[in-house]
C-alpha positions in Angstrom: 115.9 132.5 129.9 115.8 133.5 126.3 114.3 130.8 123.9 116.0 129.4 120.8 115.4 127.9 117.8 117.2 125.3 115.8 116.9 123.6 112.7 117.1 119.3 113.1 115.9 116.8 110.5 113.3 114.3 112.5 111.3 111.7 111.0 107.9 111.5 111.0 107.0 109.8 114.6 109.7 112.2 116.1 107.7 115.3 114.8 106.1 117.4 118.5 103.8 119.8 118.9 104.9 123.4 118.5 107.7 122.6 115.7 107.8 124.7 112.8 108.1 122.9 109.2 108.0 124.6 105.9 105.7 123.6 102.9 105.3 125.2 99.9 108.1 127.9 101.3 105.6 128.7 103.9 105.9 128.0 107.6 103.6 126.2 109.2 103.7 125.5 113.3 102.2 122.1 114.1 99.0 122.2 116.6 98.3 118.1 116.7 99.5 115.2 115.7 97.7 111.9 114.5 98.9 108.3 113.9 97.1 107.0 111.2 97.4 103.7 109.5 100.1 101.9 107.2 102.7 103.8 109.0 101.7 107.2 108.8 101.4 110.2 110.6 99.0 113.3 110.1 100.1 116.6 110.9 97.4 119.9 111.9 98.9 123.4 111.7 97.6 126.1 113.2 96.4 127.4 110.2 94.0 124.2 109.5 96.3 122.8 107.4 97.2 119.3 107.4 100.2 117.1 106.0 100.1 113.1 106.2 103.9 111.7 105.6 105.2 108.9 106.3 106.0 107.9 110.4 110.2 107.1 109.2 110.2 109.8 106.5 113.2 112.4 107.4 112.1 116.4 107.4 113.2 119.2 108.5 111.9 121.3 111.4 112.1 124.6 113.4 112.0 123.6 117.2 112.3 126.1 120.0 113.6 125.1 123.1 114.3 127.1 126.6 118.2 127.7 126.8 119.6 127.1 131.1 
């Protein structure tokens, strides 16, 4: 089954593992996710990045999923 990608605006809490999000014009695929307080989520990217935003702050990501 060929895998696909789509583009879906998520808020912070809704933000998984494997989803792609662009910062700085540069894609970046999240590798963990932790809640931290006052509402906030921290994102790690493969890369060793990180990005904290806010748990019901909209952005957009790249997911894949499996097509059936």
């Amino acid at each position: 089954m060929p895998i696909r990608a789509q583009v879906i605006t998520v808020t912070g809490q809704e933000v998984r593992t494997g989803d792609v999000i662009a910062v700085g014009g540069n894609d970046h695929t999240v590798r963990n996710i932790r809640r931290l307080q006052n509402r906030r989520v921290a994102l790690e990217f493969e890369d060793g990045n990180r990005y904290v935003l806010g748990e019901d702050r909209p952005i957009e990501v790249r997911r894949s999923y499996r097509r059936t």
